[in-house]
N, C-alpha and C positions, 0 to 999 in steps of 0.2 A: 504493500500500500504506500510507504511513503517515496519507494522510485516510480512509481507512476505522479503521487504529486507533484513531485521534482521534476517528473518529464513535463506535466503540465504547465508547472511555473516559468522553464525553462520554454517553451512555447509562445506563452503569455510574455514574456521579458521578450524575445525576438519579435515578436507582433507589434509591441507596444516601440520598439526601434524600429521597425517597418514603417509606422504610421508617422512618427515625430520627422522622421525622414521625407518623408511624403508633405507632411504639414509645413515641412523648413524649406522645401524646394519649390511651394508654390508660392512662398513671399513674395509677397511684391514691394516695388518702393514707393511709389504710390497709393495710398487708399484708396477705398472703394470706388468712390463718390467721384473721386477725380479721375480713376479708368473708364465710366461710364458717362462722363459729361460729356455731350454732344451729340447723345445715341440714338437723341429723340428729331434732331434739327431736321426742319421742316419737316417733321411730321403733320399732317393736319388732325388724325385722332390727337394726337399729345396738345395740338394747341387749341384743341377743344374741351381738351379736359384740365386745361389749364384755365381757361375761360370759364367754363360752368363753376370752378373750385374758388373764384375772386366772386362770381357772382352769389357764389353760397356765403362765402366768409363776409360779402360785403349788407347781404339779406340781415346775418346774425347780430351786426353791428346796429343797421338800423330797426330791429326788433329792439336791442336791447337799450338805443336813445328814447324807443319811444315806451318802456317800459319803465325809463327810471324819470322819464316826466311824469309820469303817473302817479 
């Protein structure tokens, strides 16, 4: 029983170096944010969903003037 744990730890320890090796090779030097910036340009769905999302944040705004003159 305890060389078969041993083999499994032994397993578990290689896998766990497989992964971290895996995780440290697809670093990048750049964040996310700034690999994907421009993904959308001229899209017309993105610039409509960027329109209906000002149109909603700007509804919430004048709800909430007209609910603290009240």
């Amino acid at each position: 029983m305890p060389e078969q744990l041993e083999e499994r730890i032994a397993l578990l320890v290689a896998e766990v170096g497989r992964l971290k090796d895996k995780v440290e090779s697809n670093s990048f030097s750049k964040p996310w944010w700034e690999r994907i910036a421009g993904t959308f340009a001229d899209n017309p769905a993105y610039n409509e969903a960027m329109q209906l999302a000002r149109e909603y944040r700007e509804s919430l705004r004048l709800n909430s003037t007209e609910q603290s003159e009240d």
